[in-house]
TORKOL-4160 file (C-alpha; in steps of 0.2 Angstrom, whole numbers, padded with zeros to 4 digits, m for minus):
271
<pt num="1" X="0547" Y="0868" Z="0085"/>
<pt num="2" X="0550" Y="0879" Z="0070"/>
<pt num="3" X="0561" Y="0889" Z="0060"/>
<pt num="4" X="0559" Y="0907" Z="0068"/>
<pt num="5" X="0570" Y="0916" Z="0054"/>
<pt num="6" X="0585" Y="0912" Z="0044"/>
<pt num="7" X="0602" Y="0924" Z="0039"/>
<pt num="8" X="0615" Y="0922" Z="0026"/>
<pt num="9" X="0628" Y="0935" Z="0027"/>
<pt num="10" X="0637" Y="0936" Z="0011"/>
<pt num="11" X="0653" Y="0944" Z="0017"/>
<pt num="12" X="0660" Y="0938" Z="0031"/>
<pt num="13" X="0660" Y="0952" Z="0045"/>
<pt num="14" X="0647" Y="0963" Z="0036"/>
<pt num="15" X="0627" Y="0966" Z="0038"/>
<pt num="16" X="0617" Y="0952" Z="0039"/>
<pt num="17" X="0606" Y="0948" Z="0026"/>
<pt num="18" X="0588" Y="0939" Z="0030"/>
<pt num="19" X="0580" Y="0927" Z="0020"/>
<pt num="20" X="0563" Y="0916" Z="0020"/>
<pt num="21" X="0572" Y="0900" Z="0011"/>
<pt num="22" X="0590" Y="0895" Z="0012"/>
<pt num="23" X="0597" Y="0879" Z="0000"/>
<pt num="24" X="0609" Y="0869" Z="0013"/>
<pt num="25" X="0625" Y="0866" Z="0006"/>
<pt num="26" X="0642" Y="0858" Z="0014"/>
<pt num="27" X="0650" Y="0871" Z="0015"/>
<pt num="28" X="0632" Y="0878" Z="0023"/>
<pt num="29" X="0622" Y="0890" Z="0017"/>
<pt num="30" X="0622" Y="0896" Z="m0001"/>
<pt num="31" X="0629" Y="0911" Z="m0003"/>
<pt num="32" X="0634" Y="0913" Z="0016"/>
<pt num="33" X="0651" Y="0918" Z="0020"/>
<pt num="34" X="0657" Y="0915" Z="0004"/>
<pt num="35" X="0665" Y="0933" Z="0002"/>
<pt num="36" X="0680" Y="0939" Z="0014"/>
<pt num="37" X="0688" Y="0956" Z="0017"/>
<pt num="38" X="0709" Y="0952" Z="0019"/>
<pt num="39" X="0720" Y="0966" Z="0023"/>
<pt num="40" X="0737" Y="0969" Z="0014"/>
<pt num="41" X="0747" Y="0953" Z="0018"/>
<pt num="42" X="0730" Y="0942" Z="0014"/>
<pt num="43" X="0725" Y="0941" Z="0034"/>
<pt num="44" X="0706" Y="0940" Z="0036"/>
<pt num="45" X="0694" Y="0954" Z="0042"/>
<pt num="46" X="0681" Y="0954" Z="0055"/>
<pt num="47" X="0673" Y="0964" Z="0066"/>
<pt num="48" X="0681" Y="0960" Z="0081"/>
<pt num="49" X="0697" Y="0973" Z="0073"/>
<pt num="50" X="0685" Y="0982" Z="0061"/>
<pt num="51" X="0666" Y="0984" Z="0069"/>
<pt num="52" X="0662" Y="0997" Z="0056"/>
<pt num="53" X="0660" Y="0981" Z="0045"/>
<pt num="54" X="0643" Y="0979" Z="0052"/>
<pt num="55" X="0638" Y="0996" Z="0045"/>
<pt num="56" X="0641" Y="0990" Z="0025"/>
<pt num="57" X="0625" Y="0983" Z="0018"/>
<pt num="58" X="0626" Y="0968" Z="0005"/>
<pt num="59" X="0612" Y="0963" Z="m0008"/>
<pt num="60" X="0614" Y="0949" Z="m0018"/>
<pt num="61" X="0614" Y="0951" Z="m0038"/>
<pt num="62" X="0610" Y="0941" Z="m0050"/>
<pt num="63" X="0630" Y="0942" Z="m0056"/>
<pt num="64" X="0637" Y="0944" Z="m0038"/>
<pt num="65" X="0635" Y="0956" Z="m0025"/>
<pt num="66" X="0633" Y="0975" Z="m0022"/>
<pt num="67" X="0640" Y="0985" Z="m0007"/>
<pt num="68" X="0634" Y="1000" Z="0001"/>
<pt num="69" X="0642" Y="1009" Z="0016"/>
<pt num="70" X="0637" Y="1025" Z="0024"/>
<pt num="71" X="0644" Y="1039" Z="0016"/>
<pt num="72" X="0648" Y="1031" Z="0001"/>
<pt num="73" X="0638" Y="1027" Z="m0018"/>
<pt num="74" X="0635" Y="1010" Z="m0018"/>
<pt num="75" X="0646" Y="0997" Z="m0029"/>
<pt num="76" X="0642" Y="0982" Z="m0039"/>
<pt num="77" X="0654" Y="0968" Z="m0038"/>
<pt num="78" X="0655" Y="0954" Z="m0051"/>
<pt num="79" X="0661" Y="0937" Z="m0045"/>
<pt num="80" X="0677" Y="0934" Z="m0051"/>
<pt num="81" X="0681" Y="0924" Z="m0066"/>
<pt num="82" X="0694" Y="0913" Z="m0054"/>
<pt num="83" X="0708" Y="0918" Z="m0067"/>
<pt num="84" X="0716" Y="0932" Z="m0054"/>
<pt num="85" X="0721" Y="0922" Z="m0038"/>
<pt num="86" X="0725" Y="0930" Z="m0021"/>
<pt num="87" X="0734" Y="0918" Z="m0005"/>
<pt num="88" X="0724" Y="0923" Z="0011"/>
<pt num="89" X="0724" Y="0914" Z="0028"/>
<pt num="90" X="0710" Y="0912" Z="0038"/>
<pt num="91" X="0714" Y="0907" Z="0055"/>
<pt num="92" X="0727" Y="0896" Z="0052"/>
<pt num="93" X="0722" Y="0890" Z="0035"/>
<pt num="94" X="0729" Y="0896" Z="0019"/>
<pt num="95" X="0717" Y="0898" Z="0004"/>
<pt num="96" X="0722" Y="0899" Z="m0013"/>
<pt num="97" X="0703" Y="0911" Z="m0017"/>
<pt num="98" X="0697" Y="0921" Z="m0032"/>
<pt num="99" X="0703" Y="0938" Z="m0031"/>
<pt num="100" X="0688" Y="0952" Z="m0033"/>
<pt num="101" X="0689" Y="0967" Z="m0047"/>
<pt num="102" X="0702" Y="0981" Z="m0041"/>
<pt num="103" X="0689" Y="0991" Z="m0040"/>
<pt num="104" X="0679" Y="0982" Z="m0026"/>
<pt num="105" X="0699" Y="0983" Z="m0017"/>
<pt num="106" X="0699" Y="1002" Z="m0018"/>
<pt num="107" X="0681" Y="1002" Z="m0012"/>
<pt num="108" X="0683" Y="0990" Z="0002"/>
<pt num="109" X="0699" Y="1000" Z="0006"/>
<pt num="110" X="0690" Y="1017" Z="0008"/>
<pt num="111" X="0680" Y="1009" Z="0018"/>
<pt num="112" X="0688" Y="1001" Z="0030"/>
<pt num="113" X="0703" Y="1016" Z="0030"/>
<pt num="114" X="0717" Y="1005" Z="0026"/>
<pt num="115" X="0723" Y="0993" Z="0012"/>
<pt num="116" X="0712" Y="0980" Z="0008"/>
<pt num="117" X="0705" Y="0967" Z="m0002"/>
<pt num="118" X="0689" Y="0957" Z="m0007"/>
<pt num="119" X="0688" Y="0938" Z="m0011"/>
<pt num="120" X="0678" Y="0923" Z="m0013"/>
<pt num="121" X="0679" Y="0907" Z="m0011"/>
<pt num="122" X="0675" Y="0898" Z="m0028"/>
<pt num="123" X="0676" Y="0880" Z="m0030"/>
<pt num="124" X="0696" Y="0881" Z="m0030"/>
<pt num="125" X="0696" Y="0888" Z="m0014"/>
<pt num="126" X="0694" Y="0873" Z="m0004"/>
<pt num="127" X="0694" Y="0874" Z="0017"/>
<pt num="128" X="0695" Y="0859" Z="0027"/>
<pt num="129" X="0693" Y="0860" Z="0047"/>
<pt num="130" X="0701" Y="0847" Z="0056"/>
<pt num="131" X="0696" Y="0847" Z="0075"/>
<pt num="132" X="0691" Y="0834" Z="0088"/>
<pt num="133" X="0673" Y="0840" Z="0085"/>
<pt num="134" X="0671" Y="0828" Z="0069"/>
<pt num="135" X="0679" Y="0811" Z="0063"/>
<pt num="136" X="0683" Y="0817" Z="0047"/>
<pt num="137" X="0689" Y="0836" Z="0040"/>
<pt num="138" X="0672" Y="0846" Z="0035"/>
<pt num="139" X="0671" Y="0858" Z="0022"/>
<pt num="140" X="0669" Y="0876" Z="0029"/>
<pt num="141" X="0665" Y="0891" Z="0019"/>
<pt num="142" X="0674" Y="0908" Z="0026"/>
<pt num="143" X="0665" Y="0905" Z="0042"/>
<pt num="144" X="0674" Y="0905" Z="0060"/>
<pt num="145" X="0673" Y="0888" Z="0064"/>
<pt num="146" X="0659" Y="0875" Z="0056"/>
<pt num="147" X="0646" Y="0878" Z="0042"/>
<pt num="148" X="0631" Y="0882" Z="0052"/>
<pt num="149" X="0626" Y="0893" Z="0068"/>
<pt num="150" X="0610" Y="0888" Z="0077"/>
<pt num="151" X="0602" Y="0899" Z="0089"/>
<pt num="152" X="0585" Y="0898" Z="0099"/>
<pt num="153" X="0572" Y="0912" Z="0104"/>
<pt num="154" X="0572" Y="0904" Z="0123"/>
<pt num="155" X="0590" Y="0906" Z="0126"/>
<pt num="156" X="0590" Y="0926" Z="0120"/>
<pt num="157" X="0573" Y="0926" Z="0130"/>
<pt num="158" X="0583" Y="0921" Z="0147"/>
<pt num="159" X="0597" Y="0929" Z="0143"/>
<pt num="160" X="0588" Y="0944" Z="0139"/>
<pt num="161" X="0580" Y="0943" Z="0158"/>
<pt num="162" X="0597" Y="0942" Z="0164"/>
<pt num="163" X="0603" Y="0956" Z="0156"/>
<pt num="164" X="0587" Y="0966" Z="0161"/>
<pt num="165" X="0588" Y="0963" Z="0178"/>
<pt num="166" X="0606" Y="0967" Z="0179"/>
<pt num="167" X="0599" Y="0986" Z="0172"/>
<pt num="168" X="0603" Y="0982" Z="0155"/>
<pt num="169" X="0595" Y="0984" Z="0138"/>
<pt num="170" X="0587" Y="0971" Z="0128"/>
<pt num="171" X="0600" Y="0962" Z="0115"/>
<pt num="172" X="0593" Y="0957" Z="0097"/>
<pt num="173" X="0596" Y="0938" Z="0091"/>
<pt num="174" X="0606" Y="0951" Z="0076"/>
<pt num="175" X="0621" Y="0952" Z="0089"/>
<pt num="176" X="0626" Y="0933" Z="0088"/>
<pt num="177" X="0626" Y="0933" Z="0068"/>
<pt num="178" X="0617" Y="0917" Z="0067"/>
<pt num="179" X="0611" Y="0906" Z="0052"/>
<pt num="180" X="0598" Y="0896" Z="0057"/>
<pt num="181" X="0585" Y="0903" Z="0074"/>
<pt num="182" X="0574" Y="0891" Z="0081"/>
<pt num="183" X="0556" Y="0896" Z="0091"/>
<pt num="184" X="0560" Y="0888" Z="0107"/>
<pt num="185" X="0553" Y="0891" Z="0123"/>
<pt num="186" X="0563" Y="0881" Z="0134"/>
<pt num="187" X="0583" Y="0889" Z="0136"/>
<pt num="188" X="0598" Y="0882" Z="0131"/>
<pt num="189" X="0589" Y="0866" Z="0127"/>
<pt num="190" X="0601" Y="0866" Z="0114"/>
<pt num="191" X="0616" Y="0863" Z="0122"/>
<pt num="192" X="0607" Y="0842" Z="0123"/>
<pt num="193" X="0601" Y="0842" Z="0104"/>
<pt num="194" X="0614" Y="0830" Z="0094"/>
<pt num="195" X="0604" Y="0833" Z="0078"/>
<pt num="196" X="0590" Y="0839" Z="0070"/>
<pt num="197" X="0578" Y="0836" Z="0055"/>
<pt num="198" X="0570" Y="0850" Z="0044"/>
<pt num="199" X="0563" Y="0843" Z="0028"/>
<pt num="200" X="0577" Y="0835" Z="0017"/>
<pt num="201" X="0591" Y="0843" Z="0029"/>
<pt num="202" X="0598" Y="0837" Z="0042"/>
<pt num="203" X="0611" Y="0846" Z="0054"/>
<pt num="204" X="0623" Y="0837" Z="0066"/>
<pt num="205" X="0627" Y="0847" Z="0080"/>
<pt num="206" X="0644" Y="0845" Z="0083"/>
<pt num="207" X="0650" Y="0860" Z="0095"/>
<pt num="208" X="0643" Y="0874" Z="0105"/>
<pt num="209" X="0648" Y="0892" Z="0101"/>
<pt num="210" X="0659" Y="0901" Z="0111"/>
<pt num="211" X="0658" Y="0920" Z="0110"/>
<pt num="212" X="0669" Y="0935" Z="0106"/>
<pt num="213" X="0668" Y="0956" Z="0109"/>
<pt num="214" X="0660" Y="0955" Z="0091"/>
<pt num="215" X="0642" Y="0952" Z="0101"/>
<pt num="216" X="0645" Y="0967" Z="0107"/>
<pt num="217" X="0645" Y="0977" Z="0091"/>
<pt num="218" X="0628" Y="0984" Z="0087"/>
<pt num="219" X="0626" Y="0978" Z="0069"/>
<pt num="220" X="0618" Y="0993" Z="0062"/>
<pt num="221" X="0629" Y="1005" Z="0069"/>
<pt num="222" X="0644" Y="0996" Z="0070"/>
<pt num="223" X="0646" Y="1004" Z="0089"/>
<pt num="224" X="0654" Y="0994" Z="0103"/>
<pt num="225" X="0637" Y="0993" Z="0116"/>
<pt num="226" X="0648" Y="0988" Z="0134"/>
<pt num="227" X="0649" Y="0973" Z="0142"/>
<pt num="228" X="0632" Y="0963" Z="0137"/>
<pt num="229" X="0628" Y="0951" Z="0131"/>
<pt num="230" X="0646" Y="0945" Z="0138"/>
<pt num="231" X="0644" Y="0949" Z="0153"/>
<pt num="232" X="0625" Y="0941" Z="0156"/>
<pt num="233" X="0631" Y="0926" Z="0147"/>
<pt num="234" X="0646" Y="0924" Z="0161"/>
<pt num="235" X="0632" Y="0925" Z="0174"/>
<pt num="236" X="0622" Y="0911" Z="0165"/>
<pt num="237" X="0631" Y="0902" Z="0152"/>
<pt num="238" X="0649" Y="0897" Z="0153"/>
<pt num="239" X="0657" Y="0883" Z="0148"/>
<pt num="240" X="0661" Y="0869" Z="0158"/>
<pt num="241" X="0669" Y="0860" Z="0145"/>
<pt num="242" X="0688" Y="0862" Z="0148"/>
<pt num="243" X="0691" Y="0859" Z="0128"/>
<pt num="244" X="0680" Y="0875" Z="0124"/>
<pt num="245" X="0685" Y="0891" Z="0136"/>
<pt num="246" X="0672" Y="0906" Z="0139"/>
<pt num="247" X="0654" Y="0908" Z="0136"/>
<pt num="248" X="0642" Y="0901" Z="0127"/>
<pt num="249" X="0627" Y="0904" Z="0115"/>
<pt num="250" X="0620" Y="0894" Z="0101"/>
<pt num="251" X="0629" Y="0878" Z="0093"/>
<pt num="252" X="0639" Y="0875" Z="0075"/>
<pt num="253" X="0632" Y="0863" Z="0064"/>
<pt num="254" X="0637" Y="0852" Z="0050"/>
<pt num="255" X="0625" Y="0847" Z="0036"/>
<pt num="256" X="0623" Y="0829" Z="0034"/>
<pt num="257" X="0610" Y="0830" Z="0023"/>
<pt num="258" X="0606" Y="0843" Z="0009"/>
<pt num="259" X="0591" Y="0852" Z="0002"/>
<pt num="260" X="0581" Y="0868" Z="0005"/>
<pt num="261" X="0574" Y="0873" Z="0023"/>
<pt num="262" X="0562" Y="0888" Z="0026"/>
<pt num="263" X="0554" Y="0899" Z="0039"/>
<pt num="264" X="0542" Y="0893" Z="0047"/>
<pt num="265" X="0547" Y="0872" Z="0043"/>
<pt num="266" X="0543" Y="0860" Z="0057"/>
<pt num="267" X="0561" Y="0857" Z="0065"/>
<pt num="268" X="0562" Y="0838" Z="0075"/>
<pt num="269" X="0578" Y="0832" Z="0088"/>
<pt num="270" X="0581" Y="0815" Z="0079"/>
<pt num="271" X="0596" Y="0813" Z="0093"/>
């Protein structure tokens, strides 16, 4: 097997951005998820309330990021100094983060239509998840649940067929946001791997991913699309773990050891 693409998304909730190399951090990939949209009382900002986040295009710059969003001129974005400070929650987790230049707030703000903010989590803004998945707390960037989302081409294949025979359209592996996509013919032959080697790296697979009405959201657009892939995945993939409720596709993943993976690398299932 090998690595079919890889995907950082620099804000968490907005476009995609896809790479050929990715360095492996603990927190996971550099530079992914380490920016987060909060609203006014510092609650985070995802597309599951906001889908036209899928529709604001981030490039990575050499002193931060630049935004672009339809309709509007594009904006570069320095990362903060650390000296301004802003509380937000994640989940259920506060974090003390860096808060962004005003001017990204007012930008963010149009944008979105409401009062907002941008931040990013510097090494101050430490996030510790705690859950039955790990022995021990794991660093976590601004992600959902764990530093790394792995997906393979066999299970959007059978899904896809699914879907397709259920008079649907064709879903791209976009949908599902993941970090790490693996050319594998045989489906949900993920749900057995324990953990994998790529070079230096390697990832512990610690839980599979449960899925929300953001795989729904067309990530160009930032439309809602129906049902799928929901609704196939209810059809093919639910959980039948009682600890994890819903349906299933791809599996979070914890960095155990560190270095730079990169399309196309030879990827082996040590456990």
């Amino acid at each position: 097997m090998r690595i079919a693409s890889l995907h950082i998304h620099p804000v968490k909730g907005m476009r995609a951005v896809d790479v050929t190399s990715a360095t492996v951090e603990m927190r996971g990939f550099q530079n992914d998820r380490r920016w987060l949209a909060v609203d006014a009382n510092g609650g985070f900002l995802t597309q599951r309330s906001h889908p036209q986040m899928a529709t604001v295009t981030v490039t990575l710059s050499t002193s931060g990021i630049r935004l672009c969003a339809e309709g509007f001129s594009e904006i570069e974005i320095d990362q903060p100094s650390g000296a301004r400070r802003r509380k937000i929650v994640i989940w259920d987790v506060e974090i003390d983060a860096a808060a962004a230049d005003p001017s990204a707030d007012a930008y963010i703000s149009k944008v979105l239509g409401e009062k907002a903010h941008l931040t990013f989590m510097d090494e101050k803004a430490q996030r510790l998840k705690t859950s039955v998945w790990t022995p021990t707390p794991v660093q976590v960037s601004f992600a959902d649940a764990f530093p790394v989302l792995v997906t393979t081409t066999g299970s959007l294949a059978e899904l896809n067929r699914d879907i397709e025979g259920h008079d649907g359209a064709a879903i791209p592996m976009a949908r599902f946001r993941p970090n790490v996509v693996i050319d594998c013919e045989e489906a949900w032959a993920e749900d057995r791997w324990k953990r994998l080697q790529i070079g230096k790296v390697t990832l512990d697979l610690v839980k599979l991913s449960d899925r929300c009405i953001v795989t729904t959201t067309d990530q160009k657009t930032g439309e809602r699309k129906g049902k799928e892939p929901l609704a196939g995945l209810a059809r093919i993939h639910r959980s039948k773990d009682p600890r994890i409720k819903g349906v299933l596709f791809g599996v979070n993943a914890v960095p155990s050891a560190l270095g730079e993976i990169r399309e196309g690398d030879s990827v082996e299932i040590i456990d």
